[in-house]
The first five atom37 places (N, CA, C, CB, O) and aatype in JSON, in Angstrom:
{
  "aatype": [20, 20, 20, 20, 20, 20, 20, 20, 20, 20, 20, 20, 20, 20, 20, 20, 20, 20, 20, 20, 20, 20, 20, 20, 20, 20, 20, 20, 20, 20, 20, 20, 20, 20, 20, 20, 20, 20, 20, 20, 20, 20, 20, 20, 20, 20, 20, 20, 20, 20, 20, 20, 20, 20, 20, 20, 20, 20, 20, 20, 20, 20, 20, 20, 20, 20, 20, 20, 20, 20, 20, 20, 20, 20, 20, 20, 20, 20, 20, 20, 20, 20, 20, 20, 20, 20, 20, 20, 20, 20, 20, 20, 20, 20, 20, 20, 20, 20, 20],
  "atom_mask": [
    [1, 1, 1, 1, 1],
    [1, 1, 1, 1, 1],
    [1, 1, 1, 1, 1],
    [1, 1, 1, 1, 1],
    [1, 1, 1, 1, 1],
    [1, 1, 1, 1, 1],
    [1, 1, 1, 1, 1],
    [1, 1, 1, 1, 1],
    [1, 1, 1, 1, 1],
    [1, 1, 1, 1, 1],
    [1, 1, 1, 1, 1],
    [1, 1, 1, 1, 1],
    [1, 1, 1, 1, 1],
    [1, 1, 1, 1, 1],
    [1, 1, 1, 1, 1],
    [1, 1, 1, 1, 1],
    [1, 1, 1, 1, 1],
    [1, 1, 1, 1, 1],
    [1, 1, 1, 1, 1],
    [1, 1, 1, 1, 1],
    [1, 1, 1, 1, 1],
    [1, 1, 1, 1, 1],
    [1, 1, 1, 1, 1],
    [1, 1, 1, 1, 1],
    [1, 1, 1, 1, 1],
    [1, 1, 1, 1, 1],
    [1, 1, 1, 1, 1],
    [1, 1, 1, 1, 1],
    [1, 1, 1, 1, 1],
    [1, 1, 1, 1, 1],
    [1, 1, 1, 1, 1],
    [1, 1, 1, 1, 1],
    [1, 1, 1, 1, 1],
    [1, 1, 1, 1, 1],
    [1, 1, 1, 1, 1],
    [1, 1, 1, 1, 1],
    [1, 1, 1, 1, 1],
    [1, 1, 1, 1, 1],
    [1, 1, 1, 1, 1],
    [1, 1, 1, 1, 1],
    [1, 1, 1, 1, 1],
    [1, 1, 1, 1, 1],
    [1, 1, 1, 1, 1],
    [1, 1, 1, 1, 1],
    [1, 1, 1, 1, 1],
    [1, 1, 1, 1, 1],
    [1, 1, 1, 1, 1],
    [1, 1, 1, 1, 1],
    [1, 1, 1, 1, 1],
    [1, 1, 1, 1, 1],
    [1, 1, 1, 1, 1],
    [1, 1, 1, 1, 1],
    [1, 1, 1, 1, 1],
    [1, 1, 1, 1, 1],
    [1, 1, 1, 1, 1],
    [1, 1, 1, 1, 1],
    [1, 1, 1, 1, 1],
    [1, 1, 1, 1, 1],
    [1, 1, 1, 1, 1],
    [1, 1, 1, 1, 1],
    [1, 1, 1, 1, 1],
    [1, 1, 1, 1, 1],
    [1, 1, 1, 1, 1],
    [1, 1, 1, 1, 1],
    [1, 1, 1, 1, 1],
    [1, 1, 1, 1, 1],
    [1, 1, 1, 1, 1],
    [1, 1, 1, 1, 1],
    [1, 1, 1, 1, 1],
    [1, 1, 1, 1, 1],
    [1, 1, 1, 1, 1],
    [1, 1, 1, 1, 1],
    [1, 1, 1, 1, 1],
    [1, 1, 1, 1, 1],
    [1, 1, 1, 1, 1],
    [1, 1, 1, 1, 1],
    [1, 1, 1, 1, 1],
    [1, 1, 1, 1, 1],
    [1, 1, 1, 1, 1],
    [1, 1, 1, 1, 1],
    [1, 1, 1, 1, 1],
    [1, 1, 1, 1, 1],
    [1, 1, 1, 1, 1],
    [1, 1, 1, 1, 1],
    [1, 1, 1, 1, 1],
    [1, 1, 1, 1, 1],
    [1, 1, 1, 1, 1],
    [1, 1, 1, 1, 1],
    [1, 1, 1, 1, 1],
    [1, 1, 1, 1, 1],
    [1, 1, 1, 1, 1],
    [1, 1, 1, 1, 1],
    [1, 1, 1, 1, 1],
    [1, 1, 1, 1, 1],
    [1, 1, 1, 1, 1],
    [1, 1, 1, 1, 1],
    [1, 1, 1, 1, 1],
    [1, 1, 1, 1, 1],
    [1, 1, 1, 1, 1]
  ],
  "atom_positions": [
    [[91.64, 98.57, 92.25], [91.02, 97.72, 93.26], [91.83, 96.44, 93.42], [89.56, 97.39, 92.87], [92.14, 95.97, 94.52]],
    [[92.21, 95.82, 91.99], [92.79, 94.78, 92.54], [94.43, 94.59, 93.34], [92.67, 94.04, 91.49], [94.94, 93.73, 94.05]],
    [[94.9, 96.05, 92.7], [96.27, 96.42, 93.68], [95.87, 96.77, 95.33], [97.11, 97.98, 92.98], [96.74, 97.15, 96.11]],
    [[94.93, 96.66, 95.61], [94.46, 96.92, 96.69], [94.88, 95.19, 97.78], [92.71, 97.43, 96.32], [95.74, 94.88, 98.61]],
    [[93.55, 94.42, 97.03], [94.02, 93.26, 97.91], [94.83, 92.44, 97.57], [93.21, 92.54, 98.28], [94.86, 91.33, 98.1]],
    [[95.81, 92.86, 96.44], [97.4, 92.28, 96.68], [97.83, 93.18, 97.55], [98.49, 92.2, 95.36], [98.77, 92.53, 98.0]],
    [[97.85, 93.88, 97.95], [98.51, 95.05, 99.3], [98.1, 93.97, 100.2], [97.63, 96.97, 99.72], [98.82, 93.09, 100.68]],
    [[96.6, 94.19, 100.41], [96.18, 93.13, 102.11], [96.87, 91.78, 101.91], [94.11, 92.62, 102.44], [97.14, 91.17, 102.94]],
    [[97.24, 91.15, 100.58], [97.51, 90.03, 100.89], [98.8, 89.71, 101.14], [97.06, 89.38, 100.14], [99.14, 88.66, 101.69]],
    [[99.98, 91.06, 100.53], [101.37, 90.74, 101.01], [101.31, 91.17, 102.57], [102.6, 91.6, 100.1], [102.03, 90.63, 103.41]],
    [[100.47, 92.09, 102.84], [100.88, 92.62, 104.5], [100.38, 91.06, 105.3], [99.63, 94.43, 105.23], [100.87, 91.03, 106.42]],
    [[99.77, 90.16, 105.07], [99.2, 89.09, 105.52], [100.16, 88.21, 105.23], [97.96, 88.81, 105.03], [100.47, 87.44, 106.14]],
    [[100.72, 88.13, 104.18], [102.12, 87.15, 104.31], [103.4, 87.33, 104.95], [102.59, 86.93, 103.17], [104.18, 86.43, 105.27]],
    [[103.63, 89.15, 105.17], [104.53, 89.75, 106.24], [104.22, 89.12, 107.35], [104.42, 91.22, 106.46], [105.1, 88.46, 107.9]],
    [[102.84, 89.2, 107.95], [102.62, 89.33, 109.54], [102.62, 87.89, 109.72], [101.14, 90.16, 110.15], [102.9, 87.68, 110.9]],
    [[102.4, 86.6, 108.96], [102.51, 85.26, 109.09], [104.33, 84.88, 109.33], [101.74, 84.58, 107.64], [104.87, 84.19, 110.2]],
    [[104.81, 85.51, 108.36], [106.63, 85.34, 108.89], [106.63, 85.6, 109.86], [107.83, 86.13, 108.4], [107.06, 84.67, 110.54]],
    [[106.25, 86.79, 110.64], [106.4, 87.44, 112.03], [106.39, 86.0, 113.1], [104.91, 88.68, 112.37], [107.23, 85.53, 113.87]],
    [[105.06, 85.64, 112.71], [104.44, 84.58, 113.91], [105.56, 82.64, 113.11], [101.64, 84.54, 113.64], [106.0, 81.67, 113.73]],
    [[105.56, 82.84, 112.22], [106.67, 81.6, 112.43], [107.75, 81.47, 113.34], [107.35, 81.43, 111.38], [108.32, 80.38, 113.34]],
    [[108.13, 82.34, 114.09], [109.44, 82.32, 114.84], [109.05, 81.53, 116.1], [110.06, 83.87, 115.18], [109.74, 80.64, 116.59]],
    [[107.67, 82.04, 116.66], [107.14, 81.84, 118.04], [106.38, 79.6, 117.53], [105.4, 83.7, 118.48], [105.87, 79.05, 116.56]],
    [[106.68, 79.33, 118.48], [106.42, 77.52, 118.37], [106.31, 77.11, 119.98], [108.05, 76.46, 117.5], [107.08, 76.36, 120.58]],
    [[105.25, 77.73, 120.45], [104.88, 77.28, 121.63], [104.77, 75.65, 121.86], [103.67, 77.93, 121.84], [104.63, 75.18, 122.99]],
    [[104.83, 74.95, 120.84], [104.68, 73.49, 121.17], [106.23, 72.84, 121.47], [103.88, 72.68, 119.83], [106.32, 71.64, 121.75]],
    [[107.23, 73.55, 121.4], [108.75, 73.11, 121.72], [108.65, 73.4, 122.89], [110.02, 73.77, 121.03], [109.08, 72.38, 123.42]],
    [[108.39, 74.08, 123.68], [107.94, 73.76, 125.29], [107.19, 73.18, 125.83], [107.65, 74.44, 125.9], [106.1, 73.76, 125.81]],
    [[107.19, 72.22, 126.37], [105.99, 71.74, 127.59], [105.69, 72.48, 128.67], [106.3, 70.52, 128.3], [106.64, 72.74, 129.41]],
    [[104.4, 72.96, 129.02], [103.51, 73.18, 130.11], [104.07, 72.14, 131.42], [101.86, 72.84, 129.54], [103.8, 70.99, 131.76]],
    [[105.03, 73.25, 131.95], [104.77, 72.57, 133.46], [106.47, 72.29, 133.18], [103.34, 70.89, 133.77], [107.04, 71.78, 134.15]],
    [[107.04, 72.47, 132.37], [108.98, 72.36, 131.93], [109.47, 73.7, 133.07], [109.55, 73.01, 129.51], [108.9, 74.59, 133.71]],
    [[110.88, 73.21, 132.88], [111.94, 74.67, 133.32], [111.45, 75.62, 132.23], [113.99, 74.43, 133.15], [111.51, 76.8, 132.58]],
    [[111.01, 75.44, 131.1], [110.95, 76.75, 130.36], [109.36, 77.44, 130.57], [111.31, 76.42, 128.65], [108.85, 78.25, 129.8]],
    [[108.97, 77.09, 131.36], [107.25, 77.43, 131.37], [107.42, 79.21, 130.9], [106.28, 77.13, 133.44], [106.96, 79.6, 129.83]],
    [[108.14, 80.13, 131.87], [108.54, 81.21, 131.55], [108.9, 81.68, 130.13], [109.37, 81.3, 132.24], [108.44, 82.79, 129.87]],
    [[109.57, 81.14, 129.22], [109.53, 81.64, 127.98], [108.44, 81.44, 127.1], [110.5, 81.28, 127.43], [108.16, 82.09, 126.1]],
    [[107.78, 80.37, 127.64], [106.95, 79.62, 126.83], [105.54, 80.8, 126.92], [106.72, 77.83, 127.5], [104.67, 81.21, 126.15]],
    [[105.83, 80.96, 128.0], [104.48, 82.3, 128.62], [105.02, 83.81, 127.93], [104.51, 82.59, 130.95], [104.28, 84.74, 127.63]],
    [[106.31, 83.77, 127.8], [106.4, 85.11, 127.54], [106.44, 84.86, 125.76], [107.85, 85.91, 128.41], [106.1, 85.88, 125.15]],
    [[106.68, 84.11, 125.21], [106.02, 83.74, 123.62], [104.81, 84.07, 123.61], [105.99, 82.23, 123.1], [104.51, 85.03, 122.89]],
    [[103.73, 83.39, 124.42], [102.77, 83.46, 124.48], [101.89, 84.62, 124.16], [102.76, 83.07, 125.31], [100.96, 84.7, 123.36]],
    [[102.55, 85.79, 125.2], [102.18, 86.8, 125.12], [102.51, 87.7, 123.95], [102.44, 87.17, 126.09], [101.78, 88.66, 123.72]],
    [[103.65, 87.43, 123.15], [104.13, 87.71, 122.15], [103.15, 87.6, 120.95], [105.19, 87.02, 122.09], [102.82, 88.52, 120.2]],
    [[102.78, 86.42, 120.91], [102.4, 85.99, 120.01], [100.83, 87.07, 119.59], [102.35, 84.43, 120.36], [100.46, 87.62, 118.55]],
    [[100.21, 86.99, 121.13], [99.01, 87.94, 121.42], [99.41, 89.34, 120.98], [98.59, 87.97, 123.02], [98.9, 90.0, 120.07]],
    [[100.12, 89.56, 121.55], [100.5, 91.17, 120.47], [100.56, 91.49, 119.1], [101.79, 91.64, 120.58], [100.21, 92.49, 118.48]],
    [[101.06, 90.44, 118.75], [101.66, 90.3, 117.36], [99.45, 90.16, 116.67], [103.25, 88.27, 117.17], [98.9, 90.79, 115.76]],
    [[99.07, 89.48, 117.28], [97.81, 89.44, 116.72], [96.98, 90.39, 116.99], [97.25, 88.42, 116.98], [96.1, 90.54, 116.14]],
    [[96.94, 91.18, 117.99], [96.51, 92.27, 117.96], [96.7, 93.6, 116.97], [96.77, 92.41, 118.93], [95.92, 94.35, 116.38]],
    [[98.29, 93.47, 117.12], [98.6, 94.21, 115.79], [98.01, 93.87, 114.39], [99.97, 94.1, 115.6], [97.38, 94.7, 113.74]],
    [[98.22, 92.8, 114.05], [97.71, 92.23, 112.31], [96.0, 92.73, 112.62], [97.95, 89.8, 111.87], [95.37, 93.13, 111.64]],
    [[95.44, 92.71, 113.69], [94.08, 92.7, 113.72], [93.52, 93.77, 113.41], [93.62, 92.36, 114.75], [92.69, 93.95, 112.52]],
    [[94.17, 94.92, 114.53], [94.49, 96.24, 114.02], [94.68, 96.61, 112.4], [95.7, 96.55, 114.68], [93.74, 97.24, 111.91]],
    [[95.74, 96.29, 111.57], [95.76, 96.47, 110.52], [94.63, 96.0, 109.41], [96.8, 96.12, 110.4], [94.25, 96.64, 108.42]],
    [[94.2, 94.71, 109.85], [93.47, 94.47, 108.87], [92.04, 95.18, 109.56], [93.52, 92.85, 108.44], [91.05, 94.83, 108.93]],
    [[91.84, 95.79, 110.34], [90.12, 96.29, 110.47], [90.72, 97.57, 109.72], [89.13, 96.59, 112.4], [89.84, 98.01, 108.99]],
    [[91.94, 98.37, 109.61], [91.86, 99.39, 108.76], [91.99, 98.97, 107.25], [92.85, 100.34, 109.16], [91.24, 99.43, 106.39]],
    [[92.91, 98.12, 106.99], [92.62, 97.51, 105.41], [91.08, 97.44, 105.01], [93.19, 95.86, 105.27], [90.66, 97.86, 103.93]],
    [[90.55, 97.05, 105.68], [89.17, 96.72, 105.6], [88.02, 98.18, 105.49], [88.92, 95.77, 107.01], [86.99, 98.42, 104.84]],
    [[88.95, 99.03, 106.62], [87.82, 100.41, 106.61], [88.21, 101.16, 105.26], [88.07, 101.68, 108.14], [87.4, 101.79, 104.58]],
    [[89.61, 100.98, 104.93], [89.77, 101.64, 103.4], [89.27, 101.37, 102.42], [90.74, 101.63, 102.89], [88.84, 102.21, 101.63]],
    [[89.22, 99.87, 102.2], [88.58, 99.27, 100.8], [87.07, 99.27, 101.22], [89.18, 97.53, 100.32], [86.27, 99.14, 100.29]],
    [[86.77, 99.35, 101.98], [84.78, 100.06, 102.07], [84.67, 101.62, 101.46], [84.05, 100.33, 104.22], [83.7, 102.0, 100.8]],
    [[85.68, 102.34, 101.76], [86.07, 103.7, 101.6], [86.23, 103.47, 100.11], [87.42, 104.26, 102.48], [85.39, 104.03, 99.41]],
    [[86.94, 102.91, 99.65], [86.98, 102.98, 97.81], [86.33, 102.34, 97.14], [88.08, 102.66, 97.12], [86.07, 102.68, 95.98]],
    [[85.83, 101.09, 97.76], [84.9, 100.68, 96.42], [82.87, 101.74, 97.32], [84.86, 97.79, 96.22], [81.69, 101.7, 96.95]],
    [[83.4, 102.27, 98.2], [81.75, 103.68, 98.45], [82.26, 104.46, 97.02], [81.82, 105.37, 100.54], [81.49, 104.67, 96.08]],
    [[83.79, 104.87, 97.01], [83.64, 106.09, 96.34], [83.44, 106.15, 94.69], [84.8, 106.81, 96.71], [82.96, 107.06, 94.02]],
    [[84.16, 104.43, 94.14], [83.69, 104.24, 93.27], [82.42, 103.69, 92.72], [84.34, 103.93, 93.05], [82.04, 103.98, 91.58]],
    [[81.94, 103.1, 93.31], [80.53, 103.09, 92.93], [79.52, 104.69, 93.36], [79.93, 101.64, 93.82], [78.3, 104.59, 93.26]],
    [[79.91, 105.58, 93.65], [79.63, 106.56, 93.75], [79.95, 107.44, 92.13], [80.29, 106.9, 95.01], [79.24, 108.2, 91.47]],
    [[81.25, 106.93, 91.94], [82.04, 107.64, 90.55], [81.3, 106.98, 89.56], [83.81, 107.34, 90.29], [81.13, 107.71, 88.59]],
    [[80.6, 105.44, 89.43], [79.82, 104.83, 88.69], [78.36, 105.59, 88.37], [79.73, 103.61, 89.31], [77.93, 106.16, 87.37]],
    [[77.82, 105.34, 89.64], [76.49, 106.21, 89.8], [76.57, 107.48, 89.31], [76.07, 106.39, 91.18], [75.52, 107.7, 88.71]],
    [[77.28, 108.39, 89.26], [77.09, 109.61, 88.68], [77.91, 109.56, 86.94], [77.79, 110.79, 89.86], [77.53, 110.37, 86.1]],
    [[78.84, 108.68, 86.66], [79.17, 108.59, 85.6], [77.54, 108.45, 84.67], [80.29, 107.43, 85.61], [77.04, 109.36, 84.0]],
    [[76.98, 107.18, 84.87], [75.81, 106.25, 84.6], [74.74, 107.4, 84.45], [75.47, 105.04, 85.89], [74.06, 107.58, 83.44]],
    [[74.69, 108.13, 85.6], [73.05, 108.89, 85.65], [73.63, 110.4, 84.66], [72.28, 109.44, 87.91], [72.8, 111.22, 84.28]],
    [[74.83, 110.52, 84.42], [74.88, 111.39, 83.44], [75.11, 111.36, 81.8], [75.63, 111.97, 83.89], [75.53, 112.26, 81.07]],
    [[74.77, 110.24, 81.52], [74.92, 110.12, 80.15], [73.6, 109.78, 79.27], [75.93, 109.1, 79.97], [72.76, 108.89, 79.37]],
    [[73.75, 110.76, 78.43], [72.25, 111.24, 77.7], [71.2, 110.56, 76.69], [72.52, 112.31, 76.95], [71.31, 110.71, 75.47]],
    [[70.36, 109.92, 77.18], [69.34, 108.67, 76.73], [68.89, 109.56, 75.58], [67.93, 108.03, 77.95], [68.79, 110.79, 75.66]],
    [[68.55, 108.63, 74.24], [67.39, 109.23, 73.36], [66.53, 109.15, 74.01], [67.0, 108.73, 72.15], [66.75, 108.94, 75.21]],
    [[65.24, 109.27, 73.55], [63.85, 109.34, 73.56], [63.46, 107.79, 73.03], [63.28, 110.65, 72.59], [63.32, 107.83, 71.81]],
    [[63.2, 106.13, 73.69], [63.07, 105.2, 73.32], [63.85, 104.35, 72.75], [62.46, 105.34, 72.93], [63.53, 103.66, 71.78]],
    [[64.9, 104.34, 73.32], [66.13, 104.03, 73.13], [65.72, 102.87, 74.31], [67.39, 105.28, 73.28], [65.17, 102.96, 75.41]],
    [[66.34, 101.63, 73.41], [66.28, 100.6, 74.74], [67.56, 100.55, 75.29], [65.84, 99.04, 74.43], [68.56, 100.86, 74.64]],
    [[67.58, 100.08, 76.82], [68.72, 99.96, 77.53], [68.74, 98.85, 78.14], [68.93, 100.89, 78.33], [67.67, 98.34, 78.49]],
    [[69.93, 98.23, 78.39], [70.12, 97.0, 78.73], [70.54, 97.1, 80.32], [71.16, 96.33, 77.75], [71.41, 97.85, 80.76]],
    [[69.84, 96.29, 81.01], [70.06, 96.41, 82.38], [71.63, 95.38, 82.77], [68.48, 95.83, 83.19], [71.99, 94.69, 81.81]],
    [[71.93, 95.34, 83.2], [73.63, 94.67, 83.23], [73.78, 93.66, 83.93], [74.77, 95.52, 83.82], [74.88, 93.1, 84.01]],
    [[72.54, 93.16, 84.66], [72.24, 92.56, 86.45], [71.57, 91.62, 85.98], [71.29, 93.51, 87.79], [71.7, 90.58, 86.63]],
    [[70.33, 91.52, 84.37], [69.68, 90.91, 84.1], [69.21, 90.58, 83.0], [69.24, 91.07, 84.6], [68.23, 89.85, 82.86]],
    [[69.94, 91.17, 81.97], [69.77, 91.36, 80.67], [68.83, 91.78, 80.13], [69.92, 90.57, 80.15], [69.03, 92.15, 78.97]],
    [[67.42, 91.93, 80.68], [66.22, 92.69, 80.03], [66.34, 93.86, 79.66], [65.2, 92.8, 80.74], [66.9, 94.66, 80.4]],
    [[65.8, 94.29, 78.28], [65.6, 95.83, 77.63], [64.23, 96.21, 78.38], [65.41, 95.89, 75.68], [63.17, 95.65, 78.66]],
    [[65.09, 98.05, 78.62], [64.02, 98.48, 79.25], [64.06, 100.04, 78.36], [64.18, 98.42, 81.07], [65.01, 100.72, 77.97]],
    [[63.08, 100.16, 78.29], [62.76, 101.45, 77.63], [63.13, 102.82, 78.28], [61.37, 101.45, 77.43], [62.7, 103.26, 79.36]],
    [[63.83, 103.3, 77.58], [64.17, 104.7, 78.66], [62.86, 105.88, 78.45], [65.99, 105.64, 78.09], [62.86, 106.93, 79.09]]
  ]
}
């Protein structure tokens, strides 16, 4: 899990280099360069669409693995074999509860 969001977090430091290049504020609105400044612009919008893209799937995967492991928990947990009055410790709250 935790190699997981070091993954999201280097692809998030990739896609931030990407967007350092673009500096819409070195043009003025209304300059000879209005044209590049617009076509950055639009650049820039892509470029965020893309990262946006990526991260709603980063996001749909790690819902996908921590479902499947707490799934692998839940059945680990509900298969392991209680005595008869054996106290158990709840993990969430520390109270013994009698099995």
């Amino acid at each position: 899990m935790l190699c997981l969001w070091v993954l999201a977090f280097i692809l998030v430091l990739q896609e931030r280099d990407l967007l350092a290049a673009a500096d819409p504020v070195s043009v003025l609105p209304g300059s000879l360069g209005r044209g590049s400044w617009c076509h950055e612009h639009d650049t820039i919008h892509e470029r965020l669409d893309v990262i946006e893209e990526k991260v709603i799937k980063t996001v749909e995967h790690l819902e996908s693995e921590v479902k499947s492991l707490l799934n692998i928990i839940n059945e680990t947990t509900s298969n392991i074999p209680i005595a008869p009055e054996t106290p158990v410790m709840d993990i969430f709250d520390g109270k013994h509860l009698v099995g």
